[in-house]
Structures are given as structure tokens and as C-alpha cells.
C-alpha positions as CSV (number, residue, x, y, z in Angstrom):
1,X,-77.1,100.2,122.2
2,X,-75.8,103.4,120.8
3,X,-73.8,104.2,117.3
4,X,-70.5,105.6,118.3
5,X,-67.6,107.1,117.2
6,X,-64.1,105.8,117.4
7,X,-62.0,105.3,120.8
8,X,-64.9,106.3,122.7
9,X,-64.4,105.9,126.2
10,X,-65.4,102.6,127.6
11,X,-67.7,102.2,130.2
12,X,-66.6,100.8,133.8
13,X,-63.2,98.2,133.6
14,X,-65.0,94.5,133.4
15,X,-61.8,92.7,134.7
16,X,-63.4,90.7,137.3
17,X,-65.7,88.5,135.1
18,X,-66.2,84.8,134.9
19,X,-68.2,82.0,133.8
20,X,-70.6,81.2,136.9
21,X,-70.4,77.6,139.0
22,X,-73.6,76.6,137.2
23,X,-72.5,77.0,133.6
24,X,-69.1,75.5,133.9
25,X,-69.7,72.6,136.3
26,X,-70.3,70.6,132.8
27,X,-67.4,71.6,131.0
28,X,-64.9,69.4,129.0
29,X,-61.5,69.0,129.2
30,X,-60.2,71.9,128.0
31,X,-62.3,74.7,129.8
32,X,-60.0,75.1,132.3
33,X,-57.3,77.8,130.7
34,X,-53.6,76.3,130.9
35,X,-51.1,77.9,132.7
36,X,-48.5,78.6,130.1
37,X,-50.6,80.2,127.0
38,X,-48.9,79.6,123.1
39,X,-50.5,80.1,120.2
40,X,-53.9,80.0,119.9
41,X,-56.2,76.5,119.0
42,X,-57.9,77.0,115.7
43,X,-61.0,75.1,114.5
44,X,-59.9,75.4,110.9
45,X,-58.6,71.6,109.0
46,X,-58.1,69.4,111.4
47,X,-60.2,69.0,114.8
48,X,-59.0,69.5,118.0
49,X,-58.6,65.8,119.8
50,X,-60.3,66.1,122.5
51,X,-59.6,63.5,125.3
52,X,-63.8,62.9,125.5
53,X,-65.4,61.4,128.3
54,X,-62.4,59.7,130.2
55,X,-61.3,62.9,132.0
56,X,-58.4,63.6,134.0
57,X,-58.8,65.9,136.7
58,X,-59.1,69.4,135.6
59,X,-58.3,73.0,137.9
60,X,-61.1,76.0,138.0
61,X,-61.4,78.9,139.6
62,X,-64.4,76.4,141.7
63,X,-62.0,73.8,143.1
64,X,-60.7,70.5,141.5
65,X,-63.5,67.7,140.0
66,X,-62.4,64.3,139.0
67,X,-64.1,62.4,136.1
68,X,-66.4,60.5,138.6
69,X,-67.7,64.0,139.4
70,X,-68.2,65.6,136.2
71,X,-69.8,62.0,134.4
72,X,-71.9,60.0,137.0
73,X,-70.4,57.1,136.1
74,X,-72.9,54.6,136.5
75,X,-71.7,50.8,138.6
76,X,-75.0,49.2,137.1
77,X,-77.3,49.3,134.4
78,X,-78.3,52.2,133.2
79,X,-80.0,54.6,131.1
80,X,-78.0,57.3,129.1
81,X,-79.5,60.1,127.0
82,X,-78.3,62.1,124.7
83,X,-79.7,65.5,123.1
84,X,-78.8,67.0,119.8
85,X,-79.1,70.4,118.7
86,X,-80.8,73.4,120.2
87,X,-84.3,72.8,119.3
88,X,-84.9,69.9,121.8
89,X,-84.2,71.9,124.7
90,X,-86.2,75.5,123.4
91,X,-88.6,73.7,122.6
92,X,-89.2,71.6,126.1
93,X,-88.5,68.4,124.9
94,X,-85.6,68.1,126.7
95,X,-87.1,69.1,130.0
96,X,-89.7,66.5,129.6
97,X,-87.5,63.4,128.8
98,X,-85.6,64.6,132.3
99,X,-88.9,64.3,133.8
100,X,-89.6,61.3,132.5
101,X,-86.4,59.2,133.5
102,X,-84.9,60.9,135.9
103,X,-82.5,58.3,136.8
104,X,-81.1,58.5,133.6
105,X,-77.4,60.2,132.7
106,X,-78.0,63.1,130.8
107,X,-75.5,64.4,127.5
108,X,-75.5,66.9,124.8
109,X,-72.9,67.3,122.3
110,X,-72.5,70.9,120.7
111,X,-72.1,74.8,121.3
112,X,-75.5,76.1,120.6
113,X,-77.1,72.7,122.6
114,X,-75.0,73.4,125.4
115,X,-76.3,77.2,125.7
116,X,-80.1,76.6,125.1
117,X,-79.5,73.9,128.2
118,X,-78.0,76.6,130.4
119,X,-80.6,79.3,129.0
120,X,-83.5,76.4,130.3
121,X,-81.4,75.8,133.5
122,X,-81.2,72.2,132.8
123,X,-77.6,72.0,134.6
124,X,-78.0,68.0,135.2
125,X,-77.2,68.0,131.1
126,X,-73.5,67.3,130.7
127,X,-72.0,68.7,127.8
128,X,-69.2,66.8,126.1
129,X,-67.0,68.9,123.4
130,X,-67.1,66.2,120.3
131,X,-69.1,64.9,117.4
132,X,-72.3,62.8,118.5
133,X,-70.5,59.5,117.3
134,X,-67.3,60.0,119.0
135,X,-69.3,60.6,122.8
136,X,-71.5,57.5,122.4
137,X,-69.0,55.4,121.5
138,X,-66.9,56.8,124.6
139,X,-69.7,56.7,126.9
140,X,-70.0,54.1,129.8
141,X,-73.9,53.3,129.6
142,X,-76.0,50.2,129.6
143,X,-78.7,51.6,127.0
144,X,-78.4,54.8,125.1
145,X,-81.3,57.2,123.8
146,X,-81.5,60.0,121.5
147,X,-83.2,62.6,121.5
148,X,-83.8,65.0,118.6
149,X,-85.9,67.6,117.0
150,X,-84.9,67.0,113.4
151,X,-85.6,69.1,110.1
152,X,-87.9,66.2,108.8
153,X,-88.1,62.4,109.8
154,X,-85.8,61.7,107.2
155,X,-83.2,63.8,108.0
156,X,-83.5,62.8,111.9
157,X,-83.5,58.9,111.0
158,X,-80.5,59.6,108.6
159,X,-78.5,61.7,111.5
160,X,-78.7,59.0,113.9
161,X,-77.9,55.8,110.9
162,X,-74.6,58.1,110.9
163,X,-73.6,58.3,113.9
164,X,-74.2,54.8,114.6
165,X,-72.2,54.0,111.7
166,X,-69.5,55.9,113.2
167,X,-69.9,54.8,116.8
168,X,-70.0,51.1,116.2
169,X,-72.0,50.2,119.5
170,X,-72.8,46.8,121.1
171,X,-75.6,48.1,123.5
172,X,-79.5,48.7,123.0
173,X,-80.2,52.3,121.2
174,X,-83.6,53.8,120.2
175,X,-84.1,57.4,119.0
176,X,-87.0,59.8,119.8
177,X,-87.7,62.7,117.0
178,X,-90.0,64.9,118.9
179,X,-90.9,66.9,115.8
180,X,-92.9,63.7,114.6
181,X,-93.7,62.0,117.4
182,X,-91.6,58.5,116.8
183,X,-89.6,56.8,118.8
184,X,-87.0,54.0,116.8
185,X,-85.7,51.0,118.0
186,X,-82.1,50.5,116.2
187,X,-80.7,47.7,118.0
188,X,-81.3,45.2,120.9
189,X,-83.9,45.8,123.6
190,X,-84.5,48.9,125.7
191,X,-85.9,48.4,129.4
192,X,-89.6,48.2,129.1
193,X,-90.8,51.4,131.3
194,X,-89.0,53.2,128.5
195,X,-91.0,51.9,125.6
196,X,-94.0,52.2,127.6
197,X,-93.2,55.7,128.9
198,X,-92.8,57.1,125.5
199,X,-96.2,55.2,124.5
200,X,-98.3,56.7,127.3
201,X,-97.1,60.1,126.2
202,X,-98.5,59.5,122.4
203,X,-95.1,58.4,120.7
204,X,-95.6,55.8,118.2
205,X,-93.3,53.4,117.0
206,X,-91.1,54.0,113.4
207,X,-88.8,52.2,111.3
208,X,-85.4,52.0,111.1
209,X,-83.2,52.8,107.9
210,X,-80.1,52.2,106.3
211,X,-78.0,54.2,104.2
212,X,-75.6,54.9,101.4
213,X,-72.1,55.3,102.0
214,X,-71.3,59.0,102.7
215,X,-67.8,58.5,102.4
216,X,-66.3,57.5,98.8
217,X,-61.9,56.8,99.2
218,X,-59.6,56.9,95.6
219,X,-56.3,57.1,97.2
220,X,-55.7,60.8,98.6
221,X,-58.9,61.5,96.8
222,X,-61.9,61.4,99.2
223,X,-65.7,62.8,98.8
224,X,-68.1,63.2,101.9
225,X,-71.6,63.1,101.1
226,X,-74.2,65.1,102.9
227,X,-77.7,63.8,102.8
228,X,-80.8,65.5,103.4
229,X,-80.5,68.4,103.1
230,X,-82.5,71.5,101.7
231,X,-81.9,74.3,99.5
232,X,-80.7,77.4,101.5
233,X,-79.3,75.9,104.0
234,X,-76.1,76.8,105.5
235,X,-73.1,74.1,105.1
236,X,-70.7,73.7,107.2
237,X,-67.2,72.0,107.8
238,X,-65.2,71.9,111.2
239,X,-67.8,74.7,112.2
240,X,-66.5,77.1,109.2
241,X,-69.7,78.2,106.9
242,X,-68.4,77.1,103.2
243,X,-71.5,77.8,101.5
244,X,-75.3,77.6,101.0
245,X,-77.1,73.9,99.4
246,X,-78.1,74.3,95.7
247,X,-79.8,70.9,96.3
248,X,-80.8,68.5,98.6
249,X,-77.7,66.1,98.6
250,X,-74.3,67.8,98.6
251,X,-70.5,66.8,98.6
252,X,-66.9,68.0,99.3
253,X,-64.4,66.7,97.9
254,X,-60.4,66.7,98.9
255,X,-57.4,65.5,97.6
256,X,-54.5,65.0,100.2
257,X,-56.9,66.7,102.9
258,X,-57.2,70.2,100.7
259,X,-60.6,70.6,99.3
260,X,-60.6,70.6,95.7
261,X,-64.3,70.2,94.3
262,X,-67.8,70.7,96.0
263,X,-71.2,70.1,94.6
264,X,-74.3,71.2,95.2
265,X,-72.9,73.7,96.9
266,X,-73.2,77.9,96.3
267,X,-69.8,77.9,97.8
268,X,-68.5,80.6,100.2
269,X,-64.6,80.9,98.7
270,X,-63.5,82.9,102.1
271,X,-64.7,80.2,104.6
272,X,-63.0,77.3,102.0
273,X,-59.4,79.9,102.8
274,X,-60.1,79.1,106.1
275,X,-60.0,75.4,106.3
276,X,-56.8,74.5,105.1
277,X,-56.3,70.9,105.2
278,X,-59.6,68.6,106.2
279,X,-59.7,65.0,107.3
280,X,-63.2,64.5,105.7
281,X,-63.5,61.1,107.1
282,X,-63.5,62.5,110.6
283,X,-65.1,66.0,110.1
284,X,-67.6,67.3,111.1
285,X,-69.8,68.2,108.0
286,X,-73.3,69.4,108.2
287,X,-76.2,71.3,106.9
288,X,-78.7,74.1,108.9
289,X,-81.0,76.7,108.4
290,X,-79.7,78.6,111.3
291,X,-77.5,78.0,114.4
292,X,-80.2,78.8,116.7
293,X,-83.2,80.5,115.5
294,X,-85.7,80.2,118.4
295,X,-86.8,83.0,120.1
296,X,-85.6,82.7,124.1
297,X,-85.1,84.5,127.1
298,X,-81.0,84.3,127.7
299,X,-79.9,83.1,130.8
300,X,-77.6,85.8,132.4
301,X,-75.9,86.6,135.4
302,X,-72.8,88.4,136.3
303,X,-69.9,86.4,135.9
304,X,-65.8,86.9,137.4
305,X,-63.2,86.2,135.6
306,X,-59.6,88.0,134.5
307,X,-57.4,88.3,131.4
308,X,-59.0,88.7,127.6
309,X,-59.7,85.8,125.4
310,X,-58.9,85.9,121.3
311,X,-60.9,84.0,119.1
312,X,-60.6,84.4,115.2
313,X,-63.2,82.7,113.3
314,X,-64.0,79.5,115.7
315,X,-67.0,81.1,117.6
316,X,-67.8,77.3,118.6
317,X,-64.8,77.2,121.0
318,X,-65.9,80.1,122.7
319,X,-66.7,78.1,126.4
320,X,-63.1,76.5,126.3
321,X,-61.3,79.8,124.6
322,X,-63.3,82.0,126.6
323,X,-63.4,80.2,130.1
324,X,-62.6,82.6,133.4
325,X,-62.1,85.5,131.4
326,X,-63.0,89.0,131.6
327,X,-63.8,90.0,127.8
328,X,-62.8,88.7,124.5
329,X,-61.6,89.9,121.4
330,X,-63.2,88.0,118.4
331,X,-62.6,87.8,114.9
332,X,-65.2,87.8,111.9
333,X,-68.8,88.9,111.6
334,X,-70.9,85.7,112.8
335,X,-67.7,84.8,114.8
336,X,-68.6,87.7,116.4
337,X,-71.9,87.5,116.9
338,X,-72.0,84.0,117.9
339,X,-69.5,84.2,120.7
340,X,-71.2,88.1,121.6
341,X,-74.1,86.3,121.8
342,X,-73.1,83.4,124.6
343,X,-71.0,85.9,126.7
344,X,-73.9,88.5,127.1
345,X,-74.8,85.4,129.3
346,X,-72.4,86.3,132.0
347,X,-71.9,89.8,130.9
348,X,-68.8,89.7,129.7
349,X,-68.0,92.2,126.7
350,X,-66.3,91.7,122.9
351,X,-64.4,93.6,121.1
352,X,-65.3,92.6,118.0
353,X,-63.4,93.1,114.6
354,X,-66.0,92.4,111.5
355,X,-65.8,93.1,107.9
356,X,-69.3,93.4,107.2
357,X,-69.9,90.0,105.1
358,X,-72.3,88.4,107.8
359,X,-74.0,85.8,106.8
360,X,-76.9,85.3,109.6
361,X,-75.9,82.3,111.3
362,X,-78.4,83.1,114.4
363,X,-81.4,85.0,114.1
364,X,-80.3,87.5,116.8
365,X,-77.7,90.1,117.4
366,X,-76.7,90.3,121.6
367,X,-73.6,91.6,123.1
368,X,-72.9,92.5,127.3
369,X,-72.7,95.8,128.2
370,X,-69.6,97.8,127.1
371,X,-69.4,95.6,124.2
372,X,-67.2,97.0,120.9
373,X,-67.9,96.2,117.4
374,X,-65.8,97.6,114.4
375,X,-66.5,97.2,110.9
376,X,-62.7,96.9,108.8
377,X,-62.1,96.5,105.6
378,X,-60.5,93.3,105.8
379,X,-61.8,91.6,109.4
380,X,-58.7,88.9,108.9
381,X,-56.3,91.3,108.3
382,X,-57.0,93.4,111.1
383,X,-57.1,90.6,113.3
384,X,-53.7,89.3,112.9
385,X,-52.5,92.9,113.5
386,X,-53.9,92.5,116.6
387,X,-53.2,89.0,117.1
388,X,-49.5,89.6,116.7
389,X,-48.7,93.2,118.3
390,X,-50.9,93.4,121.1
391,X,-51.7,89.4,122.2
392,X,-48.1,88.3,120.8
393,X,-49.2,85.4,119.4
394,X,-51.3,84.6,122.1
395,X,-54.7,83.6,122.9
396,X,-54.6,85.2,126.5
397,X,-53.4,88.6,127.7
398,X,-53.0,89.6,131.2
399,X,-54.7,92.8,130.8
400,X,-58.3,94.8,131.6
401,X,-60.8,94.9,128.7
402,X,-60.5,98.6,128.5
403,X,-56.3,98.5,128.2
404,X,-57.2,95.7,125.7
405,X,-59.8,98.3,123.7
406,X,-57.8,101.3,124.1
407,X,-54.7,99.4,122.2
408,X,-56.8,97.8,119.4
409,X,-58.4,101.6,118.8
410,X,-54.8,103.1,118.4
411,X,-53.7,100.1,116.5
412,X,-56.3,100.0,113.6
413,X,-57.2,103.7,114.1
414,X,-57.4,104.7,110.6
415,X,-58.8,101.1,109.5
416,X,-61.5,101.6,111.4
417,X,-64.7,102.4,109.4
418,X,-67.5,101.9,111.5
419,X,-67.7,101.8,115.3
420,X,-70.8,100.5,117.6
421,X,-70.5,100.8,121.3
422,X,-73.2,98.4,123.4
């Protein structure tokens, strides 16, 4: 990594980069890039609706995969598991579970869970695009287990009372908080071996909870609650940081789907500019300490792919935004290093427009070779400069990652006020 000066030359052309077999075999439905490209998805407001588990056949650079292929449907009873978060597979829970019940289907829902599973090659875990609640409830399965690594063993139990409440299942569910060593029956029976296999391996059995409502209505006037949290942590909403928690229970508040009050909340007034309007009943909304802050060896290989990828402030679409292509051009300071951070995987570089107001979302800093990051004075500013004179409105452009860089350089030229070449 060397500190560089402006519009220094790049290093080889990476146009032939992409996402290897292995990586995108468990993709969701909108990985494969569309043919006709208008403007670009944005993770701000509103969530993309994403067509979940029932998938319609879908065209990669690997051939053609039907929805038989890409979810194991199951034509008799059968275990399902799901992981959450990152921490389950870095820290070889996940691994273990597989070992456990190998029969079983295996799901994880989330950006940072879906890379620790490819960094632990663990490529039998599909990964499904959508809030926790939303996969259950979509998921064909007999008997459904969780699997977490929660903060505490309150916050796990409260996590999975949530999404319960949200998925509404009929079937058997118990939940297994490796960071305690529990395992909790919520409702009906689980197949015996499974009791008995977390038993023999020293989990013990805990209680269920129940909880107050997280979600207060007053005609256009709604207030999402966020329980357990703890002071520090980072809060987010549709994946944009809003603030850090003052206290241990927080709340956003929005009248006609624009936030209007938080509390609890140090708030962070750019990433509120970002959100626009928010369906609080169906967002996601969620407290961390970090992203990812476990120390691992990254999975990476060389990938092949063509075209450049933009993607302004929703680092957590980087597998669909990104998928097949040969470098990306990113927008904001964890942004940035977030999506950096996944593409070193398959060496693919960014060209990455920052401001400087990072906020330390993941514990690391990684970008592939040939990587470009410039510090502006306004990072959003700058990125619809580029957005709309060299990508047209677009979120793909037919071009080689150094065309790409050697237009943004002449473009923001005199904007630019610090330059790192990787």
C-alpha cells in the first residue's frame, strides 16, 4: 500500500474479473446483473422487495440454476438451519452445527454472514438477501433452528422473539446461542437426535421470553423500538448508520414514513439525509458494535468478470450490485471500506470516493490490488458528478477499471485532496 499522488498510473487493466463459481452458487435473485441497466437500486427508505426463496431461474456467467438447484427443496421432513450474523461462522459454530446434522438445509441471512461463510469455505450455506423473519417465513422446512452468537442472552432471546413475531410460523423452532451455551425450545417439538445432540455437546436447556411491542401506530405517526442494546453501539436503519446508542433501549420515530424524532440516540444527521422515507414497520432496524470485528484470514482468489459497478452509500448490496464485474466505484467512507473489503476477495479493485467522516463500521481496512481511494471534500457531491457524467445515470458501465479511473481523476481533479493507491 503506498500514498500517492493524483492520476497516478494504474497498475495492469483488471477488466476480466469475476465473482468465482464457489461464491456465487448461493446467490439471490438479483445477483445476476440485468441486461438493460437504469438507474441504480438504492438501499436508502424503502427496501428493495426481493422475491425470497421462491426463485425463478436466474442467467450467470456459470450456466442457468432453477430454484430446485439453488434451495434443496426438501419432499419430506426435514431439518432447516439458519445462521445469523458473522460471529457464528468465525467463530466455528457454524461449522460444527454442519457437522452435526448434516442432512439438514443450511441458510444465512445478511452481507457480513454471507462473507465470513465464504471466508470459512462453508459453500453448503445458502444465503438469502432478506430480513431473518421474512426467509423463515418463506422457507419450505419441517423444523427450523437458529443459530446465533448473540451480544448477551438477552439480546439473542429477544432477536429471535422478533423474528418470530414477524414470521408467524406453524412449525417446531428452537434457538441455539452459542455464546451461552443454551439451546430454546419456542414452539412444538423438535426431532429427538436434535435435542439430544445439542445435550451431548454440553448445551443446556433455557427459557423462552416474550416481549413488549416494538412497534407503537398513531395514524401516520409510528415509533420502532429497539431493545437491548448497549451504549456505543452503532444503530442502524435499512443498513444506513444513523447514530451511536445513548442507552440501552432506543427508538425512531416517523411521521408519513420521514423520520421526525429519535431517542436514545447520539444521532448521525448525514446518514438520517440519507434515508428519506422509511416504512419502520418493515425495516430493518438494528444495533452493533461492529460489522465484523473478528480477526480472519480472507478467502481470496482471482475472480473474472467485465464492466464497473457503482455503489453510493449501500455497501450491503455489494454481491448483487457488484456481481460479474471487473471493479467498482463506491461512494462514502465505510461504504467504501465495506464493499473494498469483500472484493479484495476476488481481487477486484475500488475506486473509492470518501470524505473522511468514517465511522469504523469493521475493524479492518482491505482493498485488491490497484485499488483507488480519494478523500473529497464532499464524498456525495463528488459522487453524483460521477454518477451522472461518466456512468449516465447508471449503475454499470461498459468500460476497463483504468478508463473508469482515468475519467473520475480528470473529472474531480482539483476536488481531489488526498489520493491512496493499493
Amino acid at each position: 500500500m503506498n500514498d500517492s499522488v493524483r492520476r497516478r498510473s494504474a497498475p495492469n487493466d483488471t477488466s476480466s474479473l469475476q465473482m468465482p463459481t464457489s461464491m456465487r452458487r448461493n446467490c439471490d435473485t438479483r445477483s445476476a446483473w440485468p441486461q438493460r441497466h437504469t438507474n441504480c437500486p438504492s438501499s436508502h427508505g424503502r427496501r428493495t422487495p426481493s422475491t425470497g426463496i421462491q426463485r425463478e431461474k436466474v442467467t450467470m456467467h456459470s450456466g442457468q440454476r432453477n430454484e430446485n438447484d439453488t434451495t434443496r427443496r426438501s419432499t419430506g421432513s426435514k431439518l432447516t438451519v439458519l445462521f445469523h450474523g458473522p460471529a457464528v461462522f468465525d467463530e466455528g459454530h457454524a461449522k460444527h452445527v454442519i457437522g452435526l446434522f448434516p442432512d439438514a438445509r443450511f441458510y444465512q441471512a445478511g452481507t457480513m454472514g454471507r462473507t465470513a461463510a465464504y471466508d470459512h469455505h462453508l459453500d453448503e450455506v445458502t444465503s438469502i438477501p432478506d430480513l431473518p423473519g421474512k426467509v423463515i417465513r418463506e422457507l419450505d422446512c419441517d423444523y427450523l433452528l437458529i443459530v446465533i452468537r448473540p451480544k448477551s442472552l438477552h439480546s439473542g432471546k429477544s432477536f429471535v422473539r422478533m423474528i418470530l413475531d414477524h414470521a408467524r410460523l406453524s412449525i417446531p423452532v428452537m434457538h441455539v446461542d452459542c455464546a451461552n451455551g443454551i439451546y430454546v425450545r419456542w414452539q412444538g417439538e423438535m426431532p429427538r437426535h436434535v435435542t439430544s445432540s445439542l445435550s451431548d455437546e454440553g448445551y443446556v436447556e433455557g427459557s423462552a421470553i416474550s416481549l413488549a411491542p416494538t412497534i407503537e401506530r398513531n395514524g401516520p405517526k409510528v415509533t420502532r423500538h429497539l431493545q437491548s442494546c448497549d451504549i456505543g453501539d452503532y444503530v442502524l436503519c435499512n443498513n444506513i448508520l444513523i447514530g451511536t446508542a445513548l442507552d440501552t433501549s432506543v427508538s425512531i420515530t416517523t411521521v408519513d414514513e420521514r423520520i421526525v424524532a429519535t431517542s436514545g440516540i447520539d444521532v448521525k444527521e448525514h446518514g438520517l439525509e440519507k434515508l428519506d422515507r422509511v416504512d419502520l414497520v418493515n425495516a430493518k432496524c438494528c444495533s452493533t458494535p461492529m460489522l465484523r470485528g473478528s480477526k480472519v484470514v480472507p478467502r481470496v482468489t482471482d475472480a473474472v468478470g467485465t464492466g464497473i459497478a457503482f455503489i453510493d452509500h449501500c455497501g450491503a448490496d455489494v454481491y448483487s450490485l457488484a456481481d460479474a464485474c471487473a471493479g467498482a466505484v463506491t461512494v462514502g467512507d465505510d461504504t467504501s471500506r465495506i464493499v473494498g473489503d469483500i472484493l479484495y476477495r476476488f481481487s477486484i479493485p475500488v475506486y473509492a470516493i470518501t470524505d473522511g467522516d468514517w465511522d469504523g463500521l469493521l475493524a479492518h481496512e482491505r482493498f485488491a490490488a490497484g485499488s483507488v481511494v480519494v478523500e473529497v471534500d464532499h464524498d456525495d457531491n463528488a459522487g453524483k458528478q460521477v454518477h451522472e457524467h461518466i456512468f449516465r445515470g447508471n449503475c454499470r458501465l461498459a468500460l476497463s477499471f483504468k478508463d473508469v479511473r482515468e475519467r473520475i481523476d480528470a473529472l474531480l481533479d482539483r476536488n481531489i485532496l488526498k489520493c491512496k493507491v493499493y
